[in-house]
C-alpha positions, 0 to 999 in steps of 0.5 A, spaced: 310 113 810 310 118 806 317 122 808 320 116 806 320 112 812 317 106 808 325 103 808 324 102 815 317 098 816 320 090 818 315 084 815 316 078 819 313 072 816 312 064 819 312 059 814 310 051 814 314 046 811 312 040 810 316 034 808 318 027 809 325 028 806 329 028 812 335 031 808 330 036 806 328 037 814 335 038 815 336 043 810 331 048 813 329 046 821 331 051 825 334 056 820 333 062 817 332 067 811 333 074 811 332 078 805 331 085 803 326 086 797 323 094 796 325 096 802 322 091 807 326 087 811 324 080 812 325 074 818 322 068 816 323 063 821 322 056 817 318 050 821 317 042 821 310 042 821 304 042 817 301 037 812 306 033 807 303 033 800 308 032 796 315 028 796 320 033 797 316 038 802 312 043 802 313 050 804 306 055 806 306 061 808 300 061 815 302 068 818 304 075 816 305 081 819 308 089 819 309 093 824 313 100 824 318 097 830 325 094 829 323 089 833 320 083 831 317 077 835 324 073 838 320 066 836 321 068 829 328 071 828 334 069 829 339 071 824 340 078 827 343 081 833 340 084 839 343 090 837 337 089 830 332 089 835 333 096 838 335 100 833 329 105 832 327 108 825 330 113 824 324 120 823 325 122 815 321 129 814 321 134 808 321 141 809 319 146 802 321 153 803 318 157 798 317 166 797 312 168 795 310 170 788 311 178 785 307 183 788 304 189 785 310 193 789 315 189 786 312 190 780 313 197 782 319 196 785 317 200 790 320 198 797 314 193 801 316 190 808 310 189 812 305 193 807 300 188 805 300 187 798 296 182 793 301 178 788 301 181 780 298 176 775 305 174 774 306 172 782 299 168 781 302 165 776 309 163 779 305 161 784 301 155 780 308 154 777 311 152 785 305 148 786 307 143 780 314 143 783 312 140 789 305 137 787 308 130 789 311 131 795 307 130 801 305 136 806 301 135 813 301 143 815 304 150 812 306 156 815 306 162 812 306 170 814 301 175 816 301 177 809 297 176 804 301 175 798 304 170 801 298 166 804 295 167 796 302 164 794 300 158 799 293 157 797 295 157 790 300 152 790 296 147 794 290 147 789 296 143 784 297 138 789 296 131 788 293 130 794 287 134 793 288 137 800 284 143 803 289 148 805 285 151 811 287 157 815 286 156 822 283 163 827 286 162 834 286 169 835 280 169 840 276 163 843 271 165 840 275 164 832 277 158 834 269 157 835 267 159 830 272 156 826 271 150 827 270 143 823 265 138 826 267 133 821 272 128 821 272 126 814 273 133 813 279 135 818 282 128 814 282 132 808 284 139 810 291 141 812 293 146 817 295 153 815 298 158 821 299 165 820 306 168 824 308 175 824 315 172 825 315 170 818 313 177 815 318 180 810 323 185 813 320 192 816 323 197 812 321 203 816 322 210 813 323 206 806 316 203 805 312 205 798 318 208 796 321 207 789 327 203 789 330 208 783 329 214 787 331 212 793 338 211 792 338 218 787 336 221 794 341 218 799 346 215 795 347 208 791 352 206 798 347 207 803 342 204 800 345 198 798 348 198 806 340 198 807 338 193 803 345 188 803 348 189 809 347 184 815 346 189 822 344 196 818 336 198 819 334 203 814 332 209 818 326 206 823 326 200 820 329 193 821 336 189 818 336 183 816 340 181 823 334 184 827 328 180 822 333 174 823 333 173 830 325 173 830 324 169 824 329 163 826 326 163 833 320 162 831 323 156 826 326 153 831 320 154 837 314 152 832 316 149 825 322 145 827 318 140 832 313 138 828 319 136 823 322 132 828 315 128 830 315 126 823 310 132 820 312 134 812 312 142 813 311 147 807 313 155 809 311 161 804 315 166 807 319 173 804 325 174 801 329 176 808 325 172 813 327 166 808 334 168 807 335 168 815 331 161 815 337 158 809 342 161 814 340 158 820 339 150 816 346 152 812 349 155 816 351 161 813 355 166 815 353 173 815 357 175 809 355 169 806 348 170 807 347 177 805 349 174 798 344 169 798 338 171 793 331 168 792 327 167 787 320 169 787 315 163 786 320 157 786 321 151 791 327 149 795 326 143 798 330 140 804 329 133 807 329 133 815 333 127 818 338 125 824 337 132 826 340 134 820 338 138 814 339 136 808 339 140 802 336 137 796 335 144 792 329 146 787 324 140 785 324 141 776 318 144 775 314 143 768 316 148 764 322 150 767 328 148 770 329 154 775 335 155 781 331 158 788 337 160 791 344 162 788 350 166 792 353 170 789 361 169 787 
């Protein structure tokens, strides 16, 4: 229920009339009510039975259920079609997207890619910020990178959750991390949430370009080059990756991995990179190449968007506590 499935619990309840006032028996025998309160939609088959205690009748309710099914036992409805019957509820899931805090290369504004860098005061602050931002919606696993300053990002942020969950990392690496790792308590397992790291999540490789000063950079080569590296779709920096190559390893993965666990109902969190996140975006918003080369993303700042149909629905970046914020933005 906490993705939003509430709307499609059904509720059927039996009553018992009781009276002596046939214009009262006529009214009700073999009718039906059906109304819809908070979400619930309720069948109530009204019957002629039970003990009579008053003049007019009586009316008592002797059997309740809710079930997570449309269908509902055929003895107890019947206002609505067969069609109502075998209508499926329809799967609703939330999916946060969050790039990571600062980091002390981006403090230093030095090119980073794949080089594992802690966050910087700030990113640890940025962080806890996210964290409040999406402290009351639900997450059941979360992915993140092989890199540290997106695993803090995670981590930090679920210590602001109203949940309480334990974020844990899980070690499938070998059999005997898995062993090793492993949690022997039920009531622990229900209090933890799954954390995955992937390779295909980390940033874009930057190549030749990784621990440069950014500045620098393109005083050496050319502000063009440098901004054909960084901002072009299908251009790598010498030995490194374009956004089009960390693209392809990046959605595959979203699609393979995250994209089911969506589909089955899962709420899912993914603490990723500035260009991994950017070719993730693309794919739900089906962005084009140049729309997605002007696609900026805040450090530290949750977008949200609601799984649902196979569709994705942008719902943008939850208000924080302290500040509005915009996660992403694309340049006019």
């Amino acid at each position: 229920m906490d993705a939003g499935t509430l709307h499609n619990q059904i509720g059927a309840v039996q009553l018992h009339i009781c009276s002596n006032d046939s214009g009262f028996l006529r009214k009700f025998r073999n009718s039906s009510l059906q109304c819809i309160s908070k979400g619930f939609a309720l069948d109530v088959k009204l019957l002629s039975k039970g003990i009579c205690n008053s003049k007019h009748g009586k009316v008592r309710v002797t059997y309740t259920s809710l079930c997570h099914a449309s269908v509902v036992d055929p003895a107890l409805r019947t206002s609505l079609s067969a069609n109502d019957y075998n209508q499926k509820p329809s799967i609703e899931s939330s999916l946060i997207l969050i790039r990571h805090g600062e980091s002390l290369w981006n403090e230093k504004n030095l090119f980073t890619g794949c080089v594992d860098v802690p966050l910087t005061k700030r990113g640890i602050e940025e962080a806890i910020e996210a964290g409040k931002r999406i402290s009351n919606i639900p997450v059941d696993i979360i992915y993140t990178s092989a890199l540290i300053r997106a695993q803090m990002t995670a981590m930090l942020a679920m210590t602001q959750h109203r949940r309480k969950k334990v974020p844990i990392i899980t070690h499938d690496e070998s059999e005997q991390a898995k062993a090793w790792s492993q949690i022997f308590s039920d009531e622990t397992n229900k209090q933890s949430i799954p954390v995955i790291t992937a390779w295909q999540l980390n940033e874009r490789m930057y190549g030749e370009l990784q621990g440069l000063n950014k500045k620098e950079t393109a005083e050496r080569y050319g502000k063009e080059k440098v901004h054909d590296w960084r901002r072009s779709y299908d251009i790598p920096p010498p030995n490194g990756e374009s956004l089009e190559m960390c693209s392809q390893r990046a959605v595959a993965y979203f699609r393979e991995k995250i994209e089911p666990q969506l589909q089955s109902g899962k709420n899912v969190m993914v603490a990723a990179h500035g260009n991994s996140l950017r070719s993730i975006i693309m794919y739900l918003d089906k962005l084009t190449s140049q729309e997605v080369i002007n696609l900026e993303l805040s450090t530290g700042v949750p977008l949200l968007y609601i799984y649902k149909d196979t569709k994705f629905i942008k719902r943008g970046s939850p208000v924080g506590p302290t500040e509005a914020g915009v996660y992403a933005y694309t340049k006019g």
